[in-house]
C-alpha positions as CSV (number, residue, x, y, z in Angstrom):
1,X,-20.5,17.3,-2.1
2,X,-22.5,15.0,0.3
3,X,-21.1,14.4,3.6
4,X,-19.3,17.2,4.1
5,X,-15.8,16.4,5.5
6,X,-15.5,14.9,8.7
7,X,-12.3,14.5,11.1
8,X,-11.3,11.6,12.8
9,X,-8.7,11.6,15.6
10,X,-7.1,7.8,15.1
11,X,-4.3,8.8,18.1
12,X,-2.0,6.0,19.1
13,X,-1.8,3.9,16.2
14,X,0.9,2.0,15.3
15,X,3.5,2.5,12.6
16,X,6.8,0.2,12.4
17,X,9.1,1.3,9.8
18,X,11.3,-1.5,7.7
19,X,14.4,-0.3,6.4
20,X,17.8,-1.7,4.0
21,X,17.6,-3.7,1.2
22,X,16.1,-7.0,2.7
23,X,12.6,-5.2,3.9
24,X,10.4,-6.4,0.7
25,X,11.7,-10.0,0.9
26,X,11.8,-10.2,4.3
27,X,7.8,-9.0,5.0
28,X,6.8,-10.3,2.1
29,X,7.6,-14.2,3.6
30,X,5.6,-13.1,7.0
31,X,2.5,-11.9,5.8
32,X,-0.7,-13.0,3.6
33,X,-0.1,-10.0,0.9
34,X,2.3,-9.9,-1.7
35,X,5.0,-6.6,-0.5
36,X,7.7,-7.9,-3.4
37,X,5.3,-5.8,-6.2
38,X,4.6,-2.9,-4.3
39,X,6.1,-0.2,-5.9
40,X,6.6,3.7,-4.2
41,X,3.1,5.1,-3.4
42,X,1.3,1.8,-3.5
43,X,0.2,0.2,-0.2
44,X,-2.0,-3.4,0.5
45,X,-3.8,-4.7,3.7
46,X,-2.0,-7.7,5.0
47,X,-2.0,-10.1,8.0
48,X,0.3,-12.1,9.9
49,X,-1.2,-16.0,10.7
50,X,-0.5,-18.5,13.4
51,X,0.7,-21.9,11.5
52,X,-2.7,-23.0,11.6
53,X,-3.9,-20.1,9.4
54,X,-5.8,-18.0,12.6
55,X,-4.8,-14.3,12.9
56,X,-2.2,-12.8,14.7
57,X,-2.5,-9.2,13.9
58,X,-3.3,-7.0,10.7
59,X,-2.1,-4.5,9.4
60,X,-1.3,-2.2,6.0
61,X,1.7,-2.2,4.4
62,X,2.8,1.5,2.8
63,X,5.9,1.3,0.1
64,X,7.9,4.3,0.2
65,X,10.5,5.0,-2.0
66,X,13.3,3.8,0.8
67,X,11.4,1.9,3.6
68,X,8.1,0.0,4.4
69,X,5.8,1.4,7.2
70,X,3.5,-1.4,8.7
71,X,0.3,0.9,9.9
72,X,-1.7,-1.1,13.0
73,X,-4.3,-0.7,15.1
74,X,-2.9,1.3,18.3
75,X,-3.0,-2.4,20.0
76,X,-1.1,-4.6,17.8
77,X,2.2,-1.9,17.5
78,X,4.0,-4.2,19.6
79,X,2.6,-7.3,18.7
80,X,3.7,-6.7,15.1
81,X,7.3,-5.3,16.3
82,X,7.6,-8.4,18.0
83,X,7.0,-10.9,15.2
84,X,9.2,-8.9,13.2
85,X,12.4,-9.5,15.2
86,X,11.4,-12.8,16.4
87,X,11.6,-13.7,12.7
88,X,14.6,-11.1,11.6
89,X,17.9,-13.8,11.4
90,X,20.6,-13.2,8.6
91,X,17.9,-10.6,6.6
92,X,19.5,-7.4,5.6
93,X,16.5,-5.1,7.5
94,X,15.8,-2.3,10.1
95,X,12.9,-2.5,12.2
96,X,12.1,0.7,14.1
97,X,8.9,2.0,15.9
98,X,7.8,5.4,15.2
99,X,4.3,5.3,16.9
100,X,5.1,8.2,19.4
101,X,6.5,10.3,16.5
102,X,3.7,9.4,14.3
103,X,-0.1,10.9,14.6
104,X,-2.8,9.9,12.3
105,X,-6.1,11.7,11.3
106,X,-8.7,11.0,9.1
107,X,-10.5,13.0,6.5
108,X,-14.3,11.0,5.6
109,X,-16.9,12.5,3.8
110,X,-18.6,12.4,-0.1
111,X,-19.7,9.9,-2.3
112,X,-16.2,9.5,-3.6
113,X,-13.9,11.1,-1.1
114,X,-14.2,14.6,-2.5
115,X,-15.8,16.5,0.7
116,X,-12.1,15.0,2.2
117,X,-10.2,15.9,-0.7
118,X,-11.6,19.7,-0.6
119,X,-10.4,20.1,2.8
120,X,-7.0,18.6,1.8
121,X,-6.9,21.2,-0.9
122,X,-8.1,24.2,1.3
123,X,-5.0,23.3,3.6
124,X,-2.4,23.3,1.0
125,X,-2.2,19.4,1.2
126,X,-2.3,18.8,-2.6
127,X,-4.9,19.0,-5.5
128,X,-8.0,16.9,-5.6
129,X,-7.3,15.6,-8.6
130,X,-3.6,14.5,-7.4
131,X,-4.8,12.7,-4.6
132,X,-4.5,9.1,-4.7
133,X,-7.6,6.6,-5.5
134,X,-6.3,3.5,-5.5
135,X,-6.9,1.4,-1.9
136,X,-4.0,2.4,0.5
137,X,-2.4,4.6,-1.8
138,X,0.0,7.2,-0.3
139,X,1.6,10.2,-1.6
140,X,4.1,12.9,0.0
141,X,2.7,16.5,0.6
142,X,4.2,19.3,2.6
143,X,2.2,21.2,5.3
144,X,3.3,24.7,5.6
145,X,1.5,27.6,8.4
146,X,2.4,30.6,9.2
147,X,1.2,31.1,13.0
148,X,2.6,30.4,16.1
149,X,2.3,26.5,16.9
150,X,0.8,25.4,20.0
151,X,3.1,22.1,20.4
152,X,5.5,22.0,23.2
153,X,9.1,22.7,20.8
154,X,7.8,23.5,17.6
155,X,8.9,26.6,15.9
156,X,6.7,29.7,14.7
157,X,6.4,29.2,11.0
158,X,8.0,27.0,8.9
159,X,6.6,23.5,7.1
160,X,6.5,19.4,7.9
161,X,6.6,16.4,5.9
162,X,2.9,14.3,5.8
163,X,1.5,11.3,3.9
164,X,-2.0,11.2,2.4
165,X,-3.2,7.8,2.2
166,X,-6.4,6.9,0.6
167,X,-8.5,4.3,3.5
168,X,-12.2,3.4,3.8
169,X,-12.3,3.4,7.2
170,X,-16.2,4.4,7.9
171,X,-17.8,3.3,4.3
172,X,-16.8,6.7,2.8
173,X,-13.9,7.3,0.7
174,X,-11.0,9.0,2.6
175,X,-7.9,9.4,3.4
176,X,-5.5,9.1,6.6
177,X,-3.0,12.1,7.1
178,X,0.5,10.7,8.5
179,X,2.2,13.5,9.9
180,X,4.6,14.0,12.5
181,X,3.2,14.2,16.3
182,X,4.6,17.0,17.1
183,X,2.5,19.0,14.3
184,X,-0.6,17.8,14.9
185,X,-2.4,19.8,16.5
186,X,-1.5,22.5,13.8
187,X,-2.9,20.8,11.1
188,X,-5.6,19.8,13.3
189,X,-6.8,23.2,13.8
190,X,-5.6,24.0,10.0
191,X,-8.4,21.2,9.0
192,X,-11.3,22.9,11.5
193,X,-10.4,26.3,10.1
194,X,-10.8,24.9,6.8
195,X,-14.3,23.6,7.7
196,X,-13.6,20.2,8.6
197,X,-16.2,18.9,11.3
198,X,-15.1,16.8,14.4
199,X,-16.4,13.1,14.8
200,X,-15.9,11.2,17.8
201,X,-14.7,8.0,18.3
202,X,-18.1,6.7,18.9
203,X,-18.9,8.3,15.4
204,X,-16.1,6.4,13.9
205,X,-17.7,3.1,15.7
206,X,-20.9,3.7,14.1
207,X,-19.5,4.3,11.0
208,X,-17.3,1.2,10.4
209,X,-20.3,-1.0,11.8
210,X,-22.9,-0.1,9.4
211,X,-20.7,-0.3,6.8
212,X,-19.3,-3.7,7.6
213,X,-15.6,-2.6,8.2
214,X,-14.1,-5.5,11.0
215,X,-11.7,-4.0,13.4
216,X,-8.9,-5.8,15.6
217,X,-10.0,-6.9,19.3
218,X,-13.8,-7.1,17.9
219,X,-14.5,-8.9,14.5
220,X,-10.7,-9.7,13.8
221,X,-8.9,-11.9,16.8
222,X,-7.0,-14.8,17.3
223,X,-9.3,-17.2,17.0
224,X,-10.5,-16.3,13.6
225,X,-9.6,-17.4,10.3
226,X,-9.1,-14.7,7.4
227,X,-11.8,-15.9,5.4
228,X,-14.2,-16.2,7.8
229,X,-13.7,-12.3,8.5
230,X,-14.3,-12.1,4.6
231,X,-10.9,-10.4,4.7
232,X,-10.2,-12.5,0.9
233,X,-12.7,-10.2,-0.3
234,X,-11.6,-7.1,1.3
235,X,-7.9,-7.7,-0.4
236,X,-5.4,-8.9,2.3
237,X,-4.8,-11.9,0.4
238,X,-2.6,-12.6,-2.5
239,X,-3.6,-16.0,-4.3
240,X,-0.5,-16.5,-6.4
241,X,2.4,-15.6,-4.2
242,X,5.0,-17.6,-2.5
243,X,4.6,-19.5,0.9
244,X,4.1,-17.4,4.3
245,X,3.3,-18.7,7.9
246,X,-0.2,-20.5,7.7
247,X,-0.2,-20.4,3.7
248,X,-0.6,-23.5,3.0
249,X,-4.3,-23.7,5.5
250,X,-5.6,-20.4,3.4
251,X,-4.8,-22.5,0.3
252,X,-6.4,-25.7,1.3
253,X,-9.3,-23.3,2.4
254,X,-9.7,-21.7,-1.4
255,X,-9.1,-24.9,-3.7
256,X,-11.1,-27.2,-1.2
257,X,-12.9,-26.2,1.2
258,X,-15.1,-23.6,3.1
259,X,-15.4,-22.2,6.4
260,X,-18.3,-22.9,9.0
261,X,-19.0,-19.3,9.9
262,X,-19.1,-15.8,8.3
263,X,-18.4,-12.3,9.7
264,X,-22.2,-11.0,8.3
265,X,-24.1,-7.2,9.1
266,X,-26.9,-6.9,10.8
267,X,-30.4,-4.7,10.7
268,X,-31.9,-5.5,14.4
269,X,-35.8,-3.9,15.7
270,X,-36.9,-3.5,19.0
271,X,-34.0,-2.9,21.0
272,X,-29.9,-2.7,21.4
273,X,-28.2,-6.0,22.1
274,X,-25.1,-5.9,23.1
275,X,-21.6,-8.0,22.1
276,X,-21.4,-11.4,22.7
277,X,-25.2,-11.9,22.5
278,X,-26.5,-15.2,21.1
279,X,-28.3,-15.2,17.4
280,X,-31.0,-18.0,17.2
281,X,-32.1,-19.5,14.3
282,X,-35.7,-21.2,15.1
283,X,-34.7,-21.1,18.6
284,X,-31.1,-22.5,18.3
285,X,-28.0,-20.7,18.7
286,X,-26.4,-19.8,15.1
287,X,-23.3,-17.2,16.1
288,X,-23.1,-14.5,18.4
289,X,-22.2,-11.0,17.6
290,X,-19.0,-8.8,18.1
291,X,-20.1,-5.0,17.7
292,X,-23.5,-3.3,18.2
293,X,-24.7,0.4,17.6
294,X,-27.6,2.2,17.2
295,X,-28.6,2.7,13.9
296,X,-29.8,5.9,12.6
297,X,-34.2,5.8,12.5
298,X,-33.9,3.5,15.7
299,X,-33.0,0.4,16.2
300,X,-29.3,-0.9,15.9
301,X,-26.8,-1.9,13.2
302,X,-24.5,-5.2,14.2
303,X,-21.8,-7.6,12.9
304,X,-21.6,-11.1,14.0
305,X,-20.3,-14.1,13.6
306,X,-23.1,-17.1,12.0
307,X,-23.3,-20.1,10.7
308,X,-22.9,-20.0,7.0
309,X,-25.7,-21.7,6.1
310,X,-27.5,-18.9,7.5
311,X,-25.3,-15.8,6.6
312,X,-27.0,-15.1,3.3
313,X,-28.3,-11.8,2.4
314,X,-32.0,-11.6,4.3
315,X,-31.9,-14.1,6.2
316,X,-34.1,-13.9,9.3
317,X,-32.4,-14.2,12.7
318,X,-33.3,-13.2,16.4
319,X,-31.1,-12.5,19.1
320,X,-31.0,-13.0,22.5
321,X,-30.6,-9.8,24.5
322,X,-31.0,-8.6,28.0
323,X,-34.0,-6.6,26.5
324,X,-35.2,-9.9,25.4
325,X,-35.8,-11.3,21.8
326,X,-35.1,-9.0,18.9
327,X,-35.8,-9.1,15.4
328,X,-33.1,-9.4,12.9
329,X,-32.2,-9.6,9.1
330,X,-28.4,-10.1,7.6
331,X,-28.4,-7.1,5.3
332,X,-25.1,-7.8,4.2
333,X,-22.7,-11.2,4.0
334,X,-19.0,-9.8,4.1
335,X,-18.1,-6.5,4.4
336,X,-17.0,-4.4,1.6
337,X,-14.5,-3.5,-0.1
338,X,-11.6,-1.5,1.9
339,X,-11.6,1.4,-0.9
């Protein structure tokens, strides 16, 4: 198996639900992904972009058979509800937020997903070979349990509707479980029973760095462009599709040009920097970074923002810490890819 499976607690985070028959055309004009070919059980990372192509807030789009539900970090729920109705004229669409009603864990762990998928089996959430592989992939399961709940209101015995959706979010297959709030605590403890072990959120942050995932309010803000985040790569864009807010800059960015600075991994020796400190090239500032943690075998993994000329793949680099100067390699350019 690997990893065995490990449970993440991803609390708070957002989920606005589109509604009516005007939801696909409507998103799909706001955001960098194509929503128009999304069919039931198919999902895509998308972003939303000022006019001059920076972001404004990320975020994956899930089709289900009779609404869209816009997954965000727990910080851009009503930054993303906002744009929507700022935008929302004559369109035939719904916009609610279910973010109290919704919890979200995660299930990590195996070289392809399976130590989650066992778990998901052992809980009556589906067979392993059912699950879904594709990148942000959902399907419908039905969580049933017997004993007394320990949520305020909900009834001894009985079932609840959940979504499995397959996400890399610590550079090991998985998948989210979307269930209702007010049952998840029970399949919380349904998951430990099963043999699911707890990671912290500081596990989760260790995770996602090594593995070059970016995350809002770090790596992804609103003073970077998508492709210097390497979010192209990671699948948030749609080459081909009609125009959005800041389409035509991500264009001009593809067919002519290039951006100054790449999002890029990390390997530093002989200390832990910290956010925000300065990597030199020969002495001369080149980027700073944006997340630091120590990295298994000492040391600490990083991502950072450089100067493309000096974001390929083992390039040398210091930094400039409060411990003083420490050694660096890039071991990676862009992160991977969000499967």
């Amino acid at each position: 198996m690997g990893v065995p499976g490990l449970l993440f607690d991803l609390a708070g985070r957002g989920s606005i639900v589109l509604t009516r028959k005007d939801r696909a055309g409507f998103l799909h004009g706001l955001v960098t992904n194509d929503v128009k070919k999304l069919a039931a059980g198919q999902g895509c990372a998308a972003a939303f972009l000022t006019a001059k192509g920076k972001l404004l807030a990320e975020c994956v789009v899930l089709c289900e058979e009779d609404r869209l539900v816009l997954d965000t970090p727990p910080e851009l729920a009503s930054t993303v509800e906002g744009l929507l109705h700022t935008y929302l004229v004559f369109n035939d669409v719904t916009i609610a937020n279910e973010t109290e009603e919704t919890h979200v864990l995660h299930l990590a762990g195996g070289a392809e997903g399976e130590g989650a998928g066992d778990l998901l089996t052992k809980v009556g959430l589906g067979e392993a070979g059912a699950l879904p592989r594709e990148p942000h992939a959902s399907v419908a399961a039905r969580f049933t349990f017997e004993e007394m709940p320990r949520s305020p209101g909900a009834a001894a015995g009985g079932a609840t509707s959940v979504v499995l959706v397959r996400e890399n979010r610590t550079g090991m297959p998985g998948f989210d479980v979307r269930c209702p709030s007010s049952f998840s605590e029970e399949i919380r403890r349904a998951f430990l029973s099963a043999g699911a072990n707890v990671a912290t959120d500081a596990d989760l942050e260790a995770r996602r760095i090594a593995a070059g995932i970016p995350r809002w309010g770090a790596e992804l803000t609103e003073s970077v462009l998508p492709d210097e985040a390497g979010l192209r790569e990671r699948g948030f864009i749609a080459e081909n599709k009609g125009c959005y807010v800041g389409q035509e800059i991500v264009a001009r960015i593809k067919t002519y040009g290039h951006v100054n600075r790449l999002l890029v991994r990390l390997s530093v020796s002989g200390g832990l920097p910290a956010p925000g400190d300065a990597v030199l090239f020969e002495g001369r500032r080149v980027g700073a970074l944006t997340s630091v943690a120590p990295a298994a075998g000492g040391g600490a993994a990083a991502l950072g923002y450089v100067e493309r000329e000096r974001a390929a793949e083992g390039t040398a680099l210091t930094i400039s810490s409060s411990e003083g100067i420490l050694s660096s390699v890039v071991s990676g350019r862009r992160p991977p890819q969000a499967v």
